[in-house]
C-alpha positions as CSV (number, residue, x, y, z in Angstrom):
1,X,12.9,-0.5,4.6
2,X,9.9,1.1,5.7
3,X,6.7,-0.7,5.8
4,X,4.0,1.2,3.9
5,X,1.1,-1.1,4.6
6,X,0.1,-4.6,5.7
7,X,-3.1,-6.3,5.2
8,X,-4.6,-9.8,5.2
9,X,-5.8,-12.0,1.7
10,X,-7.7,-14.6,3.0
11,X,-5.1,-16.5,5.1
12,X,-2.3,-14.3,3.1
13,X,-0.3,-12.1,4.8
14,X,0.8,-8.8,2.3
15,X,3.5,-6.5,3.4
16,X,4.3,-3.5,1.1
17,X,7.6,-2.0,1.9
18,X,9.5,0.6,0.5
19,X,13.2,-0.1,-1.6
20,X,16.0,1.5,-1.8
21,X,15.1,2.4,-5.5
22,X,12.7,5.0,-6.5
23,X,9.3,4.5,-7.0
24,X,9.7,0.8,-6.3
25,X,7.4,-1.1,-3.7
26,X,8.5,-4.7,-2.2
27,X,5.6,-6.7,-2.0
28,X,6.1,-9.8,0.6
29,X,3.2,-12.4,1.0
30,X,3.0,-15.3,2.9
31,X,0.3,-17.8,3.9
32,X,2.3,-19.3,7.0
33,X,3.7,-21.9,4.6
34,X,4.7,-20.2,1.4
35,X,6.6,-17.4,1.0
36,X,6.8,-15.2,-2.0
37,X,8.1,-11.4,-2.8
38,X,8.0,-9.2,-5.8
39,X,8.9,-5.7,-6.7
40,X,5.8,-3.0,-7.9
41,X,6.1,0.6,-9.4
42,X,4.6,3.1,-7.4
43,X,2.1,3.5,-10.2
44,X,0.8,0.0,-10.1
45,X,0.9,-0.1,-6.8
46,X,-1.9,3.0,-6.8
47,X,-3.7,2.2,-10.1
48,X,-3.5,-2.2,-10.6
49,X,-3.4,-2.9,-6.4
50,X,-7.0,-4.9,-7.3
51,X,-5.7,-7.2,-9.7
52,X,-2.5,-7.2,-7.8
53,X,-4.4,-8.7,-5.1
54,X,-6.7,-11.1,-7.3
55,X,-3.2,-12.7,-8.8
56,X,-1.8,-13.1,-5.2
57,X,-5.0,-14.6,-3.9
58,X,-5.0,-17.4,-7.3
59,X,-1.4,-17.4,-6.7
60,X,-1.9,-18.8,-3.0
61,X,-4.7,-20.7,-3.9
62,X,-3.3,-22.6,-6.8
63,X,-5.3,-21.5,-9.3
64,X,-3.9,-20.5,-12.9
65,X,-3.4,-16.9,-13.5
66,X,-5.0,-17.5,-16.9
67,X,-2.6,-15.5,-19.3
């Protein structure tokens, strides 16, 4: 798979990847003790990345996602 982009949360490692299905993302994250991955549309991907990132950051943090 190829890796689309990589950035840092806070201590959170994300990794979006490409799949082998179309217009699917793998999103990886892990904090150094935690792993977790989960599959995006390209359109959220482009248009909900912000709140993608707020829910991994609560996510990691322990927090409740509220919904």
């Amino acid at each position: 798979m190829k890796e689309i982009e990589s950035y840092k949360l806070g201590k959170v490692q994300v990794t979006i990847s490409e799949t082998e299905k179309e217009n699917k993302l793998l999103v990886e994250c892990f904090d150094g003790e935690y792993k977790s991955d989960f599959t995006v549309s390209k359109y959220e991907y482009e248009n909900y990345r912000r709140l993608m990132n707020q829910r991994i950051t609560r996510a990691f943090s322990g927090e409740s996602d509220g919904d």
